[in-house]
C-alpha positions as CSV (number, residue, x, y, z in Angstrom):
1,X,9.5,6.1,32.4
2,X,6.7,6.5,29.3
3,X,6.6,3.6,26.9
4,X,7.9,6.0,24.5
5,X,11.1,6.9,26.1
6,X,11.9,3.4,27.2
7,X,12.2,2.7,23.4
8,X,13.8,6.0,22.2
9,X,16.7,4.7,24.3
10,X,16.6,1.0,22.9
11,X,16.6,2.3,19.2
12,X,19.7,4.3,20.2
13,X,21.1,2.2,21.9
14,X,20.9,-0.7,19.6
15,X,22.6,1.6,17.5
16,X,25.7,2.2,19.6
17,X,26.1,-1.7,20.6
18,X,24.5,-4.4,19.7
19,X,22.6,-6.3,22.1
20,X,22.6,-3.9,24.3
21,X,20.2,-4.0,27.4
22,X,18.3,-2.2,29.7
23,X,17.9,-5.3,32.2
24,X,13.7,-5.1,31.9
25,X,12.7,-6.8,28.2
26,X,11.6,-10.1,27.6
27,X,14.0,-13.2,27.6
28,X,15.4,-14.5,24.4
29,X,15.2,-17.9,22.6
30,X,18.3,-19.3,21.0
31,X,16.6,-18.5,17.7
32,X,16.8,-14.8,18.5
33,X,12.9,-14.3,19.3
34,X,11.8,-13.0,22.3
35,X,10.0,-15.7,24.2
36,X,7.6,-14.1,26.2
37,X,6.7,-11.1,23.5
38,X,8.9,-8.6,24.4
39,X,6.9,-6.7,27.0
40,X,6.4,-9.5,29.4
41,X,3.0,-10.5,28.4
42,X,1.9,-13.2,26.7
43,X,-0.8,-11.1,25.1
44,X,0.9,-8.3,23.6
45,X,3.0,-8.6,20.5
46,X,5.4,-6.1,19.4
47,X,6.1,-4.8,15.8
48,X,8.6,-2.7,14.1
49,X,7.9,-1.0,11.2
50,X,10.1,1.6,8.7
51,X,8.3,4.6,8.3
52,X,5.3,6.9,10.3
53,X,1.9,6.3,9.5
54,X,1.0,9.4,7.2
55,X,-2.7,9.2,7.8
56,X,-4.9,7.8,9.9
57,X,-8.4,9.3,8.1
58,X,-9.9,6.5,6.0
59,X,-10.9,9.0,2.9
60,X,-7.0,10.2,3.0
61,X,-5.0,7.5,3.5
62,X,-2.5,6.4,0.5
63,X,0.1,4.0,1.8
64,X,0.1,0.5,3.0
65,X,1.0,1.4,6.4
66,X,-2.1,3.2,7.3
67,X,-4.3,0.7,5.5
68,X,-2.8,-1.9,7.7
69,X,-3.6,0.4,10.8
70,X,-7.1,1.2,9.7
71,X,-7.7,-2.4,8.5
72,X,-7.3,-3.5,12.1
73,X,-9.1,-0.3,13.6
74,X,-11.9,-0.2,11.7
75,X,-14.2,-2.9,9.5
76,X,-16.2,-3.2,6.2
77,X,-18.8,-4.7,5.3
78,X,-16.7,-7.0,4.2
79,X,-13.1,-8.1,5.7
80,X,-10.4,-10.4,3.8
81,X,-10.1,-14.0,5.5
82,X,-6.7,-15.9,6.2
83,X,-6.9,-16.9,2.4
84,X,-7.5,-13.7,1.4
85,X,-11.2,-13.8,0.1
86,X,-13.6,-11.6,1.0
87,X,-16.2,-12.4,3.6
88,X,-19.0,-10.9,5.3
89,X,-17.8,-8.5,8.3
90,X,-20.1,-5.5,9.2
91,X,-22.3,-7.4,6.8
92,X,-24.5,-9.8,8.1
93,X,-24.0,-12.2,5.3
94,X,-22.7,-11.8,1.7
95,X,-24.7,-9.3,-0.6
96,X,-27.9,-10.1,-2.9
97,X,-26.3,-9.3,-6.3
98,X,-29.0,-8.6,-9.1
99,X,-28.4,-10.7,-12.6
100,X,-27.0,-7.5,-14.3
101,X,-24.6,-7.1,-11.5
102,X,-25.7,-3.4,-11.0
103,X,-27.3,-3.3,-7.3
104,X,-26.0,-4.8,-4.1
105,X,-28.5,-5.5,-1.4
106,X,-26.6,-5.6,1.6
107,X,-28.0,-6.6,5.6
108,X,-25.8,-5.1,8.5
109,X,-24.5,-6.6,11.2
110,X,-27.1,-5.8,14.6
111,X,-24.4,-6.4,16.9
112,X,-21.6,-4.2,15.5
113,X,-20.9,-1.1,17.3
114,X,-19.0,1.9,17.1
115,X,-16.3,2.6,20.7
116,X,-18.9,5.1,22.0
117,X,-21.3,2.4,22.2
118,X,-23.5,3.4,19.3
119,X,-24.5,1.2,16.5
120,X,-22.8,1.0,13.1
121,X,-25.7,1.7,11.0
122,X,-26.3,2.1,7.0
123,X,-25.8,6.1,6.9
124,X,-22.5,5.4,8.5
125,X,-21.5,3.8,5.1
126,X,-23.0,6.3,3.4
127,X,-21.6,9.6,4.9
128,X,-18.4,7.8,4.5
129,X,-18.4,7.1,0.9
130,X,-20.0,10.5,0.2
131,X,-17.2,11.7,2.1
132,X,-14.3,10.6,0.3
133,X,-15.9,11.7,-3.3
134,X,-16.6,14.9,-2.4
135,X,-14.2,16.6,-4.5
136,X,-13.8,19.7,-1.0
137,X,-12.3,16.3,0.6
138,X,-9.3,16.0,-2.2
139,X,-9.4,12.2,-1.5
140,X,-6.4,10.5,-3.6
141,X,-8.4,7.5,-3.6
142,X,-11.9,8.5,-4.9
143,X,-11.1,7.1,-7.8
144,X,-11.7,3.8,-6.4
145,X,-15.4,4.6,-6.3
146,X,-15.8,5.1,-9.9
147,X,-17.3,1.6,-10.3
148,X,-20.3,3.1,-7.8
149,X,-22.8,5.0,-10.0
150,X,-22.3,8.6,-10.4
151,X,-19.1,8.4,-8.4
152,X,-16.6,9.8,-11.5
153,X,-19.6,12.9,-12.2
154,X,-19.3,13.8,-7.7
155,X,-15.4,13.7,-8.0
156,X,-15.2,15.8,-11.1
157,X,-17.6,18.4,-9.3
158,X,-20.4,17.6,-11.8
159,X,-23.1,16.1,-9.8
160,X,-23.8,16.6,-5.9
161,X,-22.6,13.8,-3.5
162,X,-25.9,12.7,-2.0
163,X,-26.4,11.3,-5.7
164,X,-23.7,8.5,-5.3
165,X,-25.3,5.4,-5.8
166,X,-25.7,4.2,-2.5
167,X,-28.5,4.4,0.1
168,X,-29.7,3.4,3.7
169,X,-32.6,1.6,3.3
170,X,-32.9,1.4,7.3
171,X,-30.5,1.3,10.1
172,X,-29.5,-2.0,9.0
173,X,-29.7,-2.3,5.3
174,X,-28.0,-1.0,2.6
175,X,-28.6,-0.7,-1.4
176,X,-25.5,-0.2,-3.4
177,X,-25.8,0.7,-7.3
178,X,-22.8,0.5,-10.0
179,X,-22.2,2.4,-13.1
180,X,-20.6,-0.9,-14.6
181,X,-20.7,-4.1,-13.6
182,X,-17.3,-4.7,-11.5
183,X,-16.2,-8.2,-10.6
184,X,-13.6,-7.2,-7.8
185,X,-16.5,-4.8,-6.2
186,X,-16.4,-7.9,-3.4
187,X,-12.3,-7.0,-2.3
188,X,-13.3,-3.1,-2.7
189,X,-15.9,-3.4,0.2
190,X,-12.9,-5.1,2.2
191,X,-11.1,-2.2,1.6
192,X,-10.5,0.8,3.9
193,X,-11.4,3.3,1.6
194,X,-14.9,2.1,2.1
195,X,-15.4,1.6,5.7
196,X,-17.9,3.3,7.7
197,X,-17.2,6.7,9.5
198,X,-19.4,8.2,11.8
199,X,-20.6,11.5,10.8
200,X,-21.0,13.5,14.2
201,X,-17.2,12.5,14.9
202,X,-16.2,13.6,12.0
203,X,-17.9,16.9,12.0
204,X,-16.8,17.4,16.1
205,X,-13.0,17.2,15.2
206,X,-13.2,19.3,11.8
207,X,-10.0,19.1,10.5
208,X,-8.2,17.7,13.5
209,X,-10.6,14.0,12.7
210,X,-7.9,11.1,13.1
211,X,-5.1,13.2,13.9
212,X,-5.1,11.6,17.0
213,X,-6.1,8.3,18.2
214,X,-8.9,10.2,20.6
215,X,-9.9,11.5,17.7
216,X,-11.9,9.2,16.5
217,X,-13.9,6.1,17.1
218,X,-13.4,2.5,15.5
219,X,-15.5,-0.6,14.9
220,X,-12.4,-2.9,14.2
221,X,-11.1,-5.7,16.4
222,X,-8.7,-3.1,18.1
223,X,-8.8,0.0,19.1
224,X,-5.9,2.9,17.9
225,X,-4.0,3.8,21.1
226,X,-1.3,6.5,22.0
227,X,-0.9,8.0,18.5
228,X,-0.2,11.6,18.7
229,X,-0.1,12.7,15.3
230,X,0.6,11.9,11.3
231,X,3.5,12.0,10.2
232,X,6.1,12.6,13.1
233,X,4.7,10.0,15.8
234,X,7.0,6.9,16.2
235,X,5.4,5.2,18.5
236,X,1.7,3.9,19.0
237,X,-0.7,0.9,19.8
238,X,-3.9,-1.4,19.1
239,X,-5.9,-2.5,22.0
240,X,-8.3,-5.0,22.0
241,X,-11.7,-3.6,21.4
242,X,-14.3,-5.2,24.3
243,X,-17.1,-4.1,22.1
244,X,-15.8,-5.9,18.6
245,X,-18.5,-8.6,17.8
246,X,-16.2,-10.6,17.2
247,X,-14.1,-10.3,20.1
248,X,-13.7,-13.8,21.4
249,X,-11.7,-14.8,18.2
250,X,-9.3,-11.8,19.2
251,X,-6.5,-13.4,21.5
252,X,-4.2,-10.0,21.5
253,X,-4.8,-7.8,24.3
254,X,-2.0,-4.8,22.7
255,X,-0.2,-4.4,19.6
256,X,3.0,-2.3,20.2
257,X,3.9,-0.1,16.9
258,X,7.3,1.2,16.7
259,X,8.8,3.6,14.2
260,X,12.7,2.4,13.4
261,X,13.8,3.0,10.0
262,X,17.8,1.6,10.0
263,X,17.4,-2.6,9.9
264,X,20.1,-2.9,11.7
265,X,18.9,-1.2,14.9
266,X,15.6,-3.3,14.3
267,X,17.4,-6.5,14.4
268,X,19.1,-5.4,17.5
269,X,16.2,-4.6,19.3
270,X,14.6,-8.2,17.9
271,X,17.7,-10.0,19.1
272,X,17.3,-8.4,22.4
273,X,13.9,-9.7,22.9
274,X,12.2,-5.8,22.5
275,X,10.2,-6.5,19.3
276,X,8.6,-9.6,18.0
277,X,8.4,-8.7,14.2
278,X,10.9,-6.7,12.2
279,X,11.0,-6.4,8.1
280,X,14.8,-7.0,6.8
281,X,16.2,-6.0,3.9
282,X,19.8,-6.3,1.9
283,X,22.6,-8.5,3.7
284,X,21.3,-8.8,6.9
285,X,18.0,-10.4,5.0
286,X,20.5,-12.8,3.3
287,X,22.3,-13.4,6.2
288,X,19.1,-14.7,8.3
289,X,17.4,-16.8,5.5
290,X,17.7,-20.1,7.5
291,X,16.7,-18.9,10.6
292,X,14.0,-20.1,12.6
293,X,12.3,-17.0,12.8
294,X,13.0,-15.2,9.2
295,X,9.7,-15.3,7.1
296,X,9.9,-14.0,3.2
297,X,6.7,-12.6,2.5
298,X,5.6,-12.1,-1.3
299,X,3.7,-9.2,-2.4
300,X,1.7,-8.2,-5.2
301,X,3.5,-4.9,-5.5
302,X,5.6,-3.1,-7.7
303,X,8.3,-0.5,-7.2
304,X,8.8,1.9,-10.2
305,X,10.2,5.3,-11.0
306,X,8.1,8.0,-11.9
307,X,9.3,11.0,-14.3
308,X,7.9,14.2,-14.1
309,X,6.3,14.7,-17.5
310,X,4.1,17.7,-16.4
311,X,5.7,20.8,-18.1
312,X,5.3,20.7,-22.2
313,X,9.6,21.2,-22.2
314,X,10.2,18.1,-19.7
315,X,12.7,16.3,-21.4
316,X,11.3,12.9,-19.4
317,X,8.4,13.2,-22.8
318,X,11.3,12.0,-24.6
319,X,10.5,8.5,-25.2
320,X,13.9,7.7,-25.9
321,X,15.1,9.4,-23.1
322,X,12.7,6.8,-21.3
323,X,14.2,3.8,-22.6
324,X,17.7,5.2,-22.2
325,X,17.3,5.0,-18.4
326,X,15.2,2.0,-18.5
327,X,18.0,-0.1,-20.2
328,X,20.5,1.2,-18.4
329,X,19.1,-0.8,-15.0
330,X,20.3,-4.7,-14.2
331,X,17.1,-5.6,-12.8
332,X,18.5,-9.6,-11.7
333,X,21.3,-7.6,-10.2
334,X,19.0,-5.3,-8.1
335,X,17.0,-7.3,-6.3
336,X,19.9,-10.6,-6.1
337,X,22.7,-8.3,-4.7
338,X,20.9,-4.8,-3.4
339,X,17.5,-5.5,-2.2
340,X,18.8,-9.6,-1.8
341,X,15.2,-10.0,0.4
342,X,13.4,-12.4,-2.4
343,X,12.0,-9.7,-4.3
344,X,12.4,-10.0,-7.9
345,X,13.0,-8.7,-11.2
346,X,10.0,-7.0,-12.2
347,X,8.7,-8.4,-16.1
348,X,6.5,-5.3,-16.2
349,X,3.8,-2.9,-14.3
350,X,1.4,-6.0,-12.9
351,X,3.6,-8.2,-11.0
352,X,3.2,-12.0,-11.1
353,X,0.3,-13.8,-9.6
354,X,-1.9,-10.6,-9.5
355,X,-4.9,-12.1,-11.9
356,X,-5.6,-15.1,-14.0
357,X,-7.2,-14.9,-17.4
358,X,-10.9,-17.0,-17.7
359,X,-8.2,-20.2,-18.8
360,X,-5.5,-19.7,-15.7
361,X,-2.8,-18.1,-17.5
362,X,-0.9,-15.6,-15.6
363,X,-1.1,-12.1,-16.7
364,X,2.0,-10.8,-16.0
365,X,3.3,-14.2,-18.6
366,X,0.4,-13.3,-20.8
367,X,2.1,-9.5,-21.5
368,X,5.6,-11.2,-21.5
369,X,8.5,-9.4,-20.2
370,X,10.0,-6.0,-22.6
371,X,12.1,-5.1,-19.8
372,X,15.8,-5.8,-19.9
373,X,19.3,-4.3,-19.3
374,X,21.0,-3.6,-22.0
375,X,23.7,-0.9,-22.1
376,X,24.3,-1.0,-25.5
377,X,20.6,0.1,-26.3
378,X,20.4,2.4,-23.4
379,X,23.6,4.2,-25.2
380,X,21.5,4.6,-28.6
381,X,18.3,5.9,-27.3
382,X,20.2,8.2,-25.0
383,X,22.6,9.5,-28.3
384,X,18.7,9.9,-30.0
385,X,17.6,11.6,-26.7
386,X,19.7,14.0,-27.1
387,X,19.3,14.7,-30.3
388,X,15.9,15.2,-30.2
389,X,16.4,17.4,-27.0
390,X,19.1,19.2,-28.6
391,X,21.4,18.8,-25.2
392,X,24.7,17.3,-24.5
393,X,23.9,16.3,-20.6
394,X,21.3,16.0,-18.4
395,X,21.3,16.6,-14.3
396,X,18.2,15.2,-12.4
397,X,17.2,14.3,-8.9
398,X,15.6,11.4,-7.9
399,X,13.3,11.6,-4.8
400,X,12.7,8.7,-2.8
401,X,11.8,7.5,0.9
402,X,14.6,6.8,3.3
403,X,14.7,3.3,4.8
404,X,17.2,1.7,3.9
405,X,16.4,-0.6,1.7
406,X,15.7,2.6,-0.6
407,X,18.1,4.2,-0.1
408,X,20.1,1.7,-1.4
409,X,18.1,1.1,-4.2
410,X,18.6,4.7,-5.4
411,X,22.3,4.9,-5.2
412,X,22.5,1.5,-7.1
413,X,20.2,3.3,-9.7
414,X,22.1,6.3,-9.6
415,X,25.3,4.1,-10.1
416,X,23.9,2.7,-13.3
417,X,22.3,5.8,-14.9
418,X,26.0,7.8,-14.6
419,X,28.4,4.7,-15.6
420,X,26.2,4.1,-18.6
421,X,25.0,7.4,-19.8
422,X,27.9,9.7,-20.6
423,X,26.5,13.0,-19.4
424,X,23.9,12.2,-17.0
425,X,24.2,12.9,-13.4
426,X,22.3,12.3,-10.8
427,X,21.4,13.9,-7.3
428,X,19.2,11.9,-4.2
429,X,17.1,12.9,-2.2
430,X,16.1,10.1,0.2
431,X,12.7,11.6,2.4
432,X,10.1,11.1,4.8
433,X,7.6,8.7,3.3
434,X,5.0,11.8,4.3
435,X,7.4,14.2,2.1
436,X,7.9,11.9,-0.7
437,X,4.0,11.6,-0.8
438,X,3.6,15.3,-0.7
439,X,6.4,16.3,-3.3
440,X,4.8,13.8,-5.8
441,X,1.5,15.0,-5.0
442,X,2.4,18.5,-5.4
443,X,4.5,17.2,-8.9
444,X,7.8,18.6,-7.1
445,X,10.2,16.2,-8.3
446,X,12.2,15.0,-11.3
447,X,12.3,11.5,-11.1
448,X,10.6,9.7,-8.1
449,X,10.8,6.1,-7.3
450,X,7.8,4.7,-5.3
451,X,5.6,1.2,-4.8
452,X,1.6,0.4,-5.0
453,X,0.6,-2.5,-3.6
454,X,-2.2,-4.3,-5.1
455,X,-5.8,-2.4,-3.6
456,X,-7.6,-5.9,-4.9
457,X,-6.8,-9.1,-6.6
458,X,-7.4,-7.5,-9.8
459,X,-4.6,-6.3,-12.8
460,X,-6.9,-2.8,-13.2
461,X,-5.9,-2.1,-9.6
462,X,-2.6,-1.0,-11.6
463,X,-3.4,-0.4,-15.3
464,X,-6.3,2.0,-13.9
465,X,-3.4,4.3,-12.0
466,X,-1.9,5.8,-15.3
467,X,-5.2,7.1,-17.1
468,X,-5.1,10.8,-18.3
469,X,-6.5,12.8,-15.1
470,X,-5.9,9.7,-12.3
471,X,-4.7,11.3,-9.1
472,X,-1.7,8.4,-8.9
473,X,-0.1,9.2,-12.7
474,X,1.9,11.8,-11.0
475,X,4.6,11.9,-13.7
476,X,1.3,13.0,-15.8
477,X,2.3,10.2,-19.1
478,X,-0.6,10.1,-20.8
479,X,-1.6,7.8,-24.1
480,X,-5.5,8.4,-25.6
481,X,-4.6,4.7,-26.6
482,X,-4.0,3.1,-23.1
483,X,-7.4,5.1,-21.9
484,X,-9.4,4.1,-24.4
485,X,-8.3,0.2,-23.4
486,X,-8.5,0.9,-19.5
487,X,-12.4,2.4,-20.2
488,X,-13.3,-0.8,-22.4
489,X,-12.7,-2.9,-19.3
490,X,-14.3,-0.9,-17.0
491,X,-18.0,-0.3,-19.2
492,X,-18.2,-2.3,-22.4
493,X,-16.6,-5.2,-21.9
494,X,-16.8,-5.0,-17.8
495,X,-19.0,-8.7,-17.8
496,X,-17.2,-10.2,-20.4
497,X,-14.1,-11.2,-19.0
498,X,-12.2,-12.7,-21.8
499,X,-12.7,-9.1,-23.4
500,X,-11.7,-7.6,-20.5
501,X,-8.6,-9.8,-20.3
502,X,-7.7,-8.9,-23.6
503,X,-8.0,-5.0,-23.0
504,X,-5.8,-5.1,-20.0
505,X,-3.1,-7.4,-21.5
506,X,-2.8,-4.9,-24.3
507,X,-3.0,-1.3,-22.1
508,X,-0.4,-2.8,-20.2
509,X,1.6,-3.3,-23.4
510,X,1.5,0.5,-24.5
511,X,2.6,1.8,-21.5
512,X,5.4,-0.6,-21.4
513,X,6.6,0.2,-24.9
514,X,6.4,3.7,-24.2
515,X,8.1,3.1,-20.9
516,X,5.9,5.9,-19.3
517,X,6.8,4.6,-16.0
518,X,9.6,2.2,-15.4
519,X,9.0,-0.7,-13.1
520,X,12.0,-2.1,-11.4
521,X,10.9,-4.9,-8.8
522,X,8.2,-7.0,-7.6
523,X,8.6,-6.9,-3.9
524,X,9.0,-9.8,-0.8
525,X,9.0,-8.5,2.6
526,X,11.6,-10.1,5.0
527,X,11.0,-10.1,8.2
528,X,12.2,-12.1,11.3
529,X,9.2,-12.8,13.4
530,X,9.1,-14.6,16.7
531,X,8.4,-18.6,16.0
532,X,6.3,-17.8,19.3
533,X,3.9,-15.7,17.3
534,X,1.3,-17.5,15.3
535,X,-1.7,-16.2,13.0
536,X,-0.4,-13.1,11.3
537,X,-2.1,-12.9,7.9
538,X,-0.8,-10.4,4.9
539,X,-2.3,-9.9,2.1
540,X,-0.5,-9.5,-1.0
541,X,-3.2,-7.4,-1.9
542,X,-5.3,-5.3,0.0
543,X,-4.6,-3.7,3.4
544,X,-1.3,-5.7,4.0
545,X,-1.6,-6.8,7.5
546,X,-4.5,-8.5,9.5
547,X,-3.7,-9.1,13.3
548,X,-7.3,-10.2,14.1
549,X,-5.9,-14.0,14.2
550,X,-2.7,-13.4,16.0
551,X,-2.4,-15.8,19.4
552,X,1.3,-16.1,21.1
553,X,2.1,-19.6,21.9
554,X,3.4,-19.8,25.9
């Protein structure tokens, strides 16, 4: 029996009965974890995760499940440590910055290698970041290239790729040139966005590249195994890549990925020694908090709800109609008796402990927190809303992916828009993470309620998503104000960093008095994670997971 049928029958099965058996897994601890790492081997570790990977191509990947997979498939020039700093990894050592912070001299590693045996050499970088700017590519995250020079002229079809400001100097040597100084540029060449590709792979496969693990070839500490396609695959791995040069700090021989979306069935198959690591969520997160094995994980992330301000009649360009539903939310009461996994209430869009101003203050304290429930005021704006709309109700759908922490989530929202605002009801739809993606994408939706997880330590990794134009302001708000801030901090005042400070502290502020999106929690992962299993590192920002340092304790 496959691998992949073996656990198609657990997951059912673990929902049927729990603790169910098929007589072959690994044994379990008292604690719940399996001892042994649920296969048997002492070498392989098994994780559980809540949705299908969407993408596995490094210039169209969007979520933070496929930037986990490529981050441990694939490497930068730089890669993010255990504390989460950026250090030299396809570089040979950190990058000769000139004193205007404009161009990046950067040596190669001699010993990294591509899985086909061939070097990874300077044009690999390049062709890759040509790539993903090349408007024909529709890359969602080209943006993040803008600080490269000439990047935001390529993307907006004004000036040819090969002019992007980067260049192989040799097989082993790259030069790098910036339109603006850009002091996170260090966490954006640790990000997978920007790791090499190799150009005759890519070409072979056409438009099948990454669609399946054979697919492609990887430079990362593992190598993508048994993936069969974006988007509907469940089930997949991460072998340990023989020609990694680092590959005697790599102690996993196989990372088992499975797709299970209900927590329940997840804990079952934890419990039953079939998977090391699980995420939990609600009361089955509140009822392991003191067990050996639960972890709470904090994140710099954000959840929020998009509305779809696209058409001139929306009636989500009603401010008031903003705040109506924004006030109507209990924020303490979402993430304390919903979510109940340690999230928290979010204060506004930049969660806590994102970026420090040049003194050490906070910047989500800095802003200070305009976001509370109040019915009373969500009754007023919604009596103006209407008004001003010229309508006595209002019937909207909210769009949404389907775990189940979600899916919770929405109905609690949906709960609190109809009990406070006479006249408002609400439909769900709870999707695939790949169809809530594409419906936002496409601007198919009313009201959609996604994340975005820090890309680098940085505030402007969330300020920069609601410009005028930006691929990620799907709801399409839009404030000549906010971009005016978001550009200072990006050219003008981009190597003065009290300036800069001062312009994101107060673009943050008009969105938030506008409410042109409305956050609602700053999340924690849950997980319960065998005590056995030692060295997993996630990032609160960046590609979330790093399995490079993983080793299983016998």
């Amino acid at each position: 029996m496959s691998k992949k049928r073996v656990f198609s029958f657990l997951a059912v099965c673990g929902i049927v009965l729990s603790g169910c058996s098929t007589g072959g897994g690994g044994s379990t601890d008292s604690d719940g974890g399996s001892a042994s790492g649920g296969s048997g081997s002492g070498k392989e570790f098994n994780v559980v995760i809540q949705q299908e990977l969407p993408s596995m191509d490094p210039s169209i990947a969007t979520d933070m499940y496929a930037f986990s997979a490529i981050n441990n498939v694939y490497e930068g020039l730089y890669r993010l440590d255990k504390e989460s700093a950026p250090e030299p990894a396809g570089a040979a050592e950190e990058a000769e910055v000139s004193e205007d912070g404009l161009t990046y001299k950067i040596k190669l590693r001699e010993d990294a290698k591509w899985t086909d045996g061939s070097d990874v050499v300077a044009d690999d970088y390049v062709f890759a970041w040509q790539r993903t700017v090349d408007p024909d590519t529709a890359s969602e995250y080209a943006y993040m290239f803008e600080p490269v020079a000439n990047a935001a002229e390529i993307t907006a079809g004004e000036k040819d790729k090969e002019e992007l400001g980067i260049k192989a100097v040799s097989d082993h040597e790259l030069e790098i040139t910036l339109a603006n100084p850009t002091p996170y540029f260090d966490y954006l060449l640790a990000f997978p966005s920007f790791f090499p590709q190799k150009e005759s792979v890519v070409e072979e496969h056409g438009k099948d590249f990454a669609k399946t693990s054979d697919n492609a070839v990887y430079n990362g500490p593992f190598v993508l195994s048994e993936f069969d396609g974006p988007g509907t695959d469940t089930e997949w791995a991460y072998v340990k890549n023989d020609d990694y040069w680092d590959k005697d700090t790599v102690q996993l021989d196989k990372i088992n990925v499975s797709v299970v979306k209900e927590v329940s069935t997840a804990l079952n198959l934890f419990e039953d020694g079939q998977a090391d690591d699980i995420v939990l969520t609600g009361e089955l997160a509140s009822q392991k908090a003191n067990d050996d094995a639960f972890v709470s994980q904090p994140e710099s992330s954000t959840f929020y709800m998009e509305m779809n301000q696209i058409e001139e009649d929306s009636p989500f360009r009603n401010e008031n109609l903003r705040k109506a539903i924004s006030y109507s939310i209990d924020r303490d009461a979402l993430v304390n008796s919903i979510l109940s996994d340690g999230s928290i209430a979010s204060t506004g869009l930049v969660p806590e402990k994102t970026m420090s101003s040049p003194d050490g203050e906070d910047f989500a304290k800095a802003v200070g927190s305009v976001l509370e429930h109040d019915e009373k005021k969500a009754k007023e704006h919604w009596e103006k809303a209407k008004e001003e709309l010229n309508i006595d109700s209002l019937d909207f759908e909210i769009i949404a992916s389907d775990t189940d922490s979600v899916k919770k989530m929405m109905e609690y929202v949906q709960e609190a828009l109809q009990s406070t605002l006479d006249g408002v009801k609400v439909s769900l739809a709870p999707v695939p993470l790949s169809v809530r993606l594409d419906r936002s994408n496409k601007g198919d939706f009313d009201v959609v309620i996604g994340g975005w997880g820090a890309d680098y330590a940085d505030a402007s990794s969330f300020i920069n998503l609601f410009t005028t134009g930006n691929s990620y302001n799907r709801g399409k708000w839009s404030s000549e104000e906010y971009d005016k801030l978001v550009d200072a901090a990006a050219t003008t005042d981009a190597n003065d960093p009290e300036k800069r400070w001062e312009d994101l502290i107060e673009a943050e502020k008009v969105i938030m008095a506008e409410q042109g999106m409305i956050p609602l929690y700053q999340k924690a992962e849950s997980h319960m994670r065998n005590p056995k299993v030692k060295g997993v590192v996630a990032h609160a920002a960046g590609a979330q997971y790093d399995y490079k340092w993983v080793t299983i304790e016998e």
